[in-house]
C-alpha positions in Angstrom: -166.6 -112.9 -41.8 -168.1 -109.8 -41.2 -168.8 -110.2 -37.8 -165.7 -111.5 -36.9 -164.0 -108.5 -38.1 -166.5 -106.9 -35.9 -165.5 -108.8 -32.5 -161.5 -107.8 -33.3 -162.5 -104.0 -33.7 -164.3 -104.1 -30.8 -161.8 -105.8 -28.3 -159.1 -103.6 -30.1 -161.2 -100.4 -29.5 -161.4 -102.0 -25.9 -158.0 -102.5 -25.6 -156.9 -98.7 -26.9 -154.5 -100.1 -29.3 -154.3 -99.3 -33.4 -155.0 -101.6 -35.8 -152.2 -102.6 -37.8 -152.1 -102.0 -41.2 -153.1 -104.0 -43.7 -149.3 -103.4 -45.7 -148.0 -104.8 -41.9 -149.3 -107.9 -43.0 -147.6 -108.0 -46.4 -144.4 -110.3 -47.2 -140.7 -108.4 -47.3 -139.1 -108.3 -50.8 -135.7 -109.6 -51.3 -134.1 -106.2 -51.0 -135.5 -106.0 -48.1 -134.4 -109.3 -46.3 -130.7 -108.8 -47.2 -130.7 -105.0 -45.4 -131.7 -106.5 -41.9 -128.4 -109.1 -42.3 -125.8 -106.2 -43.4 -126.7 -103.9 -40.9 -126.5 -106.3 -38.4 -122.9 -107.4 -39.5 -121.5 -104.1 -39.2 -123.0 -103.7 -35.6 -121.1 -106.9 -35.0 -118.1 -105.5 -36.6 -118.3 -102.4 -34.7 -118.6 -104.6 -31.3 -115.8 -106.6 -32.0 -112.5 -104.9 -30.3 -109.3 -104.5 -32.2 -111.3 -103.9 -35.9 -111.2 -101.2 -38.1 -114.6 -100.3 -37.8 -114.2 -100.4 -33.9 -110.8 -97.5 -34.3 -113.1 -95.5 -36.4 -116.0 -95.5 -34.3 -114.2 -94.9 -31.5 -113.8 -91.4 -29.7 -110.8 -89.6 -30.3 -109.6 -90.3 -26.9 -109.9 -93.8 -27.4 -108.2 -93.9 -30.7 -105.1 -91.4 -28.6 -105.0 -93.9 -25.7 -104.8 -96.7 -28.5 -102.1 -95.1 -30.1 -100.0 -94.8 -26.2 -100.8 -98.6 -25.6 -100.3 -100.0 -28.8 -96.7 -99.8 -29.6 -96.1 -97.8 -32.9 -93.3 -97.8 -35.6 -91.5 -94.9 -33.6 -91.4 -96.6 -30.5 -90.5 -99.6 -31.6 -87.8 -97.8 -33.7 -87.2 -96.2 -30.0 -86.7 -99.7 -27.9 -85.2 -101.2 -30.6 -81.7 -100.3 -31.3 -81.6 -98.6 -34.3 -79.4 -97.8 -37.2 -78.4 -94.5 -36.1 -78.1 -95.6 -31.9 -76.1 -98.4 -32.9 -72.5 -96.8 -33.2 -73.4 -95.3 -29.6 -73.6 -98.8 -28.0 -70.9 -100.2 -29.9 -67.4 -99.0 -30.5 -67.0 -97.2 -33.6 -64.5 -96.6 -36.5 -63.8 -93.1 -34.4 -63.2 -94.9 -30.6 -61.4 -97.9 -31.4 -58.1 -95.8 -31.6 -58.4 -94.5 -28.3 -59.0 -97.9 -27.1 -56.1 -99.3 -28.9 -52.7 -97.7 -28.4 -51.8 -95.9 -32.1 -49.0 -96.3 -34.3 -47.7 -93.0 -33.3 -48.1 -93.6 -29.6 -46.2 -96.8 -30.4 -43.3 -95.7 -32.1 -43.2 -92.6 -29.2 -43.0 -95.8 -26.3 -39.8 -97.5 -29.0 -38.5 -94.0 -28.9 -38.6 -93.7 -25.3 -37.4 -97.1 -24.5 -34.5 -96.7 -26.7 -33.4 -93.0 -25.3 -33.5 -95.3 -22.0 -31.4 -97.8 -23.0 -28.7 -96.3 -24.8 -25.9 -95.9 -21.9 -26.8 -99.7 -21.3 -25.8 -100.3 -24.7 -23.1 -98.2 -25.0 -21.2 -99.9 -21.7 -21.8 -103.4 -23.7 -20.6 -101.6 -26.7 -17.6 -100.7 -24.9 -17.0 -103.8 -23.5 -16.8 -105.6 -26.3 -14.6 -103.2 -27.9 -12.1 -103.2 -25.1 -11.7 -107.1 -24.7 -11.3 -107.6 -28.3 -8.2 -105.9 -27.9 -7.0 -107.8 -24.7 -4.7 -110.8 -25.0 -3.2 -113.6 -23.1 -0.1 -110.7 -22.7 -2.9 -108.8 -21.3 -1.4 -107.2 -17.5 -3.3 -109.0 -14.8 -4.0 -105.7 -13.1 -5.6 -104.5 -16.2 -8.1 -107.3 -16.2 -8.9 -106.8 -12.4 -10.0 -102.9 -13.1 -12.2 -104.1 -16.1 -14.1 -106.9 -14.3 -14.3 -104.5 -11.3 -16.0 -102.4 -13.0 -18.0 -104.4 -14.9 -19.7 -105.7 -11.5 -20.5 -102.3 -10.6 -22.7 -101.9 -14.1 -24.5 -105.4 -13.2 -25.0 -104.5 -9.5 -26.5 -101.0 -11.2 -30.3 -100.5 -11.3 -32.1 -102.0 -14.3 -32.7 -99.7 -17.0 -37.3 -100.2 -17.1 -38.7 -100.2 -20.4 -42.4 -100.6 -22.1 -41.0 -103.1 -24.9 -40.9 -106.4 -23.8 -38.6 -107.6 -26.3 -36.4 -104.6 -25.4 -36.7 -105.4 -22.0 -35.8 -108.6 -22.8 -33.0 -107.1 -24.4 -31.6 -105.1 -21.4 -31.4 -107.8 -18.7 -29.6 -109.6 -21.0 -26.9 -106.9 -21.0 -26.6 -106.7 -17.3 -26.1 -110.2 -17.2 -23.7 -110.1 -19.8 -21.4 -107.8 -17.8 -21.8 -110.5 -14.5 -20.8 -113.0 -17.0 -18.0 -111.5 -18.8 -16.8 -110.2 -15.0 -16.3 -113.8 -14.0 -14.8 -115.2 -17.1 -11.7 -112.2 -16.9 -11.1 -113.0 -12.8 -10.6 -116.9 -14.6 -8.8 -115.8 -17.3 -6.8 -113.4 -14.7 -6.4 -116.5 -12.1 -4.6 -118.3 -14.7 -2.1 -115.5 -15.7 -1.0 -115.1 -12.2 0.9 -117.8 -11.6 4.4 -118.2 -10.9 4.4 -120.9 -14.0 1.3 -119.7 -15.7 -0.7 -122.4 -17.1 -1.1 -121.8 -20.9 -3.8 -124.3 -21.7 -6.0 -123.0 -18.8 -5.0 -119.4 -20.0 -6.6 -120.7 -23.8 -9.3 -122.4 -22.1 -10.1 -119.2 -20.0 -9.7 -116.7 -22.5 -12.2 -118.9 -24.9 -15.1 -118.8 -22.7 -14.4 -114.6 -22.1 -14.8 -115.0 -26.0 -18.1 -116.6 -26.1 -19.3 -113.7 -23.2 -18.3 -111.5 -26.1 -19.7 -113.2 -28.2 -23.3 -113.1 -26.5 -22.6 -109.4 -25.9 -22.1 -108.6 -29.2 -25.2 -110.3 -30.1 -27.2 -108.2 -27.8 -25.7 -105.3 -28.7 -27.4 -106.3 -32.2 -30.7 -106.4 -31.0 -30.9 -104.1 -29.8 -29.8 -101.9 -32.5 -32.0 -103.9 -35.3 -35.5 -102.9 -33.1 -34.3 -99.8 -32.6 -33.7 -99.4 -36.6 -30.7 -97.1 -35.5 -28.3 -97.2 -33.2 -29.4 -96.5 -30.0 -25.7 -94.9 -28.6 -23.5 -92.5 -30.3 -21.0 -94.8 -31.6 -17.4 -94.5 -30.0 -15.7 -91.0 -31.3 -12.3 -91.4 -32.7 -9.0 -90.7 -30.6 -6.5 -88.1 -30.5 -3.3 -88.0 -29.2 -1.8 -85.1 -27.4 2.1 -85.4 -27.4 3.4 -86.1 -24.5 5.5 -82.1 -24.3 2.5 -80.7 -25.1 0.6 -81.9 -21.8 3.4 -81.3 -19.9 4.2 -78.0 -21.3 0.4 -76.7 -20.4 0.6 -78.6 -16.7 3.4 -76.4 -15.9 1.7 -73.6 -17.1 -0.8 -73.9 -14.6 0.8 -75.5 -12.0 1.4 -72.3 -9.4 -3.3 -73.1 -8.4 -2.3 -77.1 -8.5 1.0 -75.9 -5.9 -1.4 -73.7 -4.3 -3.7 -76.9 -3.1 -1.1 -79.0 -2.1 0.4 -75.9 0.2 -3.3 -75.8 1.9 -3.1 -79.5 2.7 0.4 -79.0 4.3 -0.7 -76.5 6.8 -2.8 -79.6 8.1 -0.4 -82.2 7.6 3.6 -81.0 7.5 4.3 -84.6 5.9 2.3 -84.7 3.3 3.4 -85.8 0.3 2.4 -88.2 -2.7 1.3 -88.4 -6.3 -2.1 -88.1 -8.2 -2.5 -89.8 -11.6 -4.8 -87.4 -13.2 -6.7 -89.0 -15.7 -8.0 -86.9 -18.5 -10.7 -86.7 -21.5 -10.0 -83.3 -23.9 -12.8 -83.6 -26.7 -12.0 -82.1 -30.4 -12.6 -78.1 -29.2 -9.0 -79.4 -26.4 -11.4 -78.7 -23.6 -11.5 -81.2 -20.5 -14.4 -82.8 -20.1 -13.5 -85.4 -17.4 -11.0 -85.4 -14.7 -10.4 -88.1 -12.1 -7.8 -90.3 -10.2 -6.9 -92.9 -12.3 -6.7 -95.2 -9.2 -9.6 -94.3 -8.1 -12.0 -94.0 -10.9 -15.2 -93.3 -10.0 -19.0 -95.0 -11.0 -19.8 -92.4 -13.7 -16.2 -91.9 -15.7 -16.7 -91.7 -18.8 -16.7 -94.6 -20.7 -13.3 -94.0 -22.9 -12.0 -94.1 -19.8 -13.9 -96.6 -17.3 -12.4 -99.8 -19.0 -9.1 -98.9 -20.0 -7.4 -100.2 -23.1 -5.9 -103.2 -22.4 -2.0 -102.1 -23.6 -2.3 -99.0 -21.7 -1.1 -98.6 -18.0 -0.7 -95.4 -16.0 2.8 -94.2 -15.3 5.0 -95.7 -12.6 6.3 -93.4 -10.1 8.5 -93.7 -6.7 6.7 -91.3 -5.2 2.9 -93.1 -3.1 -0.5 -92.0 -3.6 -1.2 -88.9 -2.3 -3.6 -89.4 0.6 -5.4 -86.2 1.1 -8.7 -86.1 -0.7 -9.3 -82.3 -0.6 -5.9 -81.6 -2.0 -7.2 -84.7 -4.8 -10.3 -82.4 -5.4 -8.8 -79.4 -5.3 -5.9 -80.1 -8.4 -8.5 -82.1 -10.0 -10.6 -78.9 -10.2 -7.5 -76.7 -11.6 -7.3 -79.6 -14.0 -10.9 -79.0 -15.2 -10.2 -75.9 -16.4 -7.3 -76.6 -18.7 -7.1 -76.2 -22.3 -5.2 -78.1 -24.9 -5.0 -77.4 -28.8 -7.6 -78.7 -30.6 -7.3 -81.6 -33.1 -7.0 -81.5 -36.3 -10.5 -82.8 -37.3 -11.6 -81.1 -34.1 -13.7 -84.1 -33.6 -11.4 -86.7 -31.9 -11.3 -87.4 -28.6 -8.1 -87.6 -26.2 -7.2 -89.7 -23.1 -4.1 -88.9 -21.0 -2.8 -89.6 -17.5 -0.3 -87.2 -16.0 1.0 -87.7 -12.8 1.2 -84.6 -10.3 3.5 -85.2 -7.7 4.3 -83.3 -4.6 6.6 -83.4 -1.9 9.2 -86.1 -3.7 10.6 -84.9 -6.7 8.4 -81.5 -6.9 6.9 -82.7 -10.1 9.9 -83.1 -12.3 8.3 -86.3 -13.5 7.8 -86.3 -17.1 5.8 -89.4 -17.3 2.8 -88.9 -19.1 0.4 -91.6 -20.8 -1.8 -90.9 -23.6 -4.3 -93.4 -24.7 
């Protein structure tokens, strides 16, 4: 035993290494065997990528690059829409007006479309009004000047509106004047005969009646979408006596004589009448005057369908055919005054002849309406 420890000395002392010692040789403890097995799980833990152990252990510009790669709550928040970017992208309570046309820009566009169609309204008004009143004793001639100018107004441009309903509306009025035009030149038709034909006459003047009729209706519609009427309703009428018109003619007839004289130095033969057809309003100032055989486009409307009883004054004397002169005692005419109404409200029609050259206007024909 000796001697073999001996020999291992010696080759160890050969060799130039230590001898171990003798604890080297000694068995680990318990304590000791489970320390080698932790350690060697946290190195593992540390190895593996993605742990906790691997962030922390990491160098601070590894865990800042982590934190760029690896999306975080705030980016995510930042893709993501969130609660507060979400009434960007979308409408909100704010922008959906503006999208969306408003009650108040509504009710602007009925407004509007109304205003528009108020003369339309008031010519169907009119119509109606005037027709009611018209009969199978009705003059013939009478009936001719209403459906004449009831073609013009459907021939007129179309009132445009925004409303579709109230656009609806108004082309039904302009038909209705082409319609009610064609049912008076039948009703007419049959009242010019030499033996007028009664049953065609009651036939006739039954369909101008359901024209009205649709008219009317119109006229309603109008008014109910509208909630108020949409034309100042008809005004009532005055009547001027007949001396009283002629009383302020003459007054001012020396600037009517003055006209006529121009037109003779052009034409020695001239001579003729001029129905003048007037509109005094409740103040007795004229506000329209025209040739009542000639009416033109615009006349007012107490005026551009004539009541149905009413018919200018006759007179010998022919129309005067000079259209300056026309102008010229139209525009003295323009400037007349009459006394006021009583309610100073009422409106007046009248149609004085002026006549030169044949009697010298010693007519006293005059027409009020």
């Amino acid at each position: 035993m000796r001697s073999a420890l001996l020999v291992l000395v010696g080759v160890h002392a050969l060799l130039g290494l230590a001898l171990p010692s003798p604890e080297a040789f000694a068995l680990p403890t318990p304590d000791e065997l489970a320390l080698p097995s932790l350690a060697e799980k946290e190195r593992a833990a540390r190895s593996s990528p993605g742990s906790r152990l691997a962030r922390e252990g990491a160098p601070e510009a590894a865990k800042d690059r982590a934190a760029v790669t690896a999306p975080s709550k705030d980016r995510a928040s930042t893709t993501a829409p969130s609660k507060d970017r979400a009434p960007i992208a979308a409408p909100s309570k704010d922008r959906a007006p503006i999208a969306a046309p408003s009650k108040d820009r509504a009710a602007r566009t009925n407004e509007a479309d109304c205003k528009a169609l108020g003369p339309e309204v008031q010519k169907a008004s009119r119509m109606v009004e005037v027709l009611r009143q018209s009969d199978l004793s009705t003059p013939p001639d009478v009936l001719l000047r209403i459906a004449d100018r009831l073609d013009l107004w459907a021939q007129a441009a179309s009132v445009r509106v925004a409303d579709p309903e109230l656009g609806r509306d108004a082309r039904h009025v302009r038909e209705s004047f082409s319609r009610t035009s064609t049912a008076l030149r039948k009703l007419r038709a049959s009242l010019i005969l030499n033996k007028p034909n009664l049953k065609k006459a009651g036939a006739a003047r039954a369909g101008l009646e359901r024209e009205l009729d649709k008219g009317a209706k119109v006229v309603r519609s109008i008014a109910g979408r509208c909630k108020t009427n949409p034309y100042e309703p008809m005004k009532g009428k005055a009547h001027i006596p007949p001396h009283v018109v002629r009383r302020v003619v003459h007054e001012n007839f020396g600037p009517m004589r003055a006209c006529y004289e121009k037109g003779l130095r052009k034409n020695p033969k001239l001579e003729g009448r001029i129905p003048v057809h007037l509109v005094v309003d409740g103040q007795g100032k004229v506000t329209y005057a025209g040739d009542a055989d000639r009416p033109p486009a615009d006349a007012p409307l107490l005026i551009a369908l004539p009541s149905p009883g009413a018919a200018a004054p006759s007179s010998p004397a022919p129309p005067l055919r000079d259209q300056a002169v026309v102008d010229c005692v139209l525009g003295v005419f323009r400037g007349l005054r009459f006394p006021a109404p009583a309610d100073h409200k009422s409106v007046a029609t009248v149609v004085y002849p002026v006549v030169f050259g044949v009697d010298d206007n010693r007519s006293s024909a005059t027409s009020s309406r």
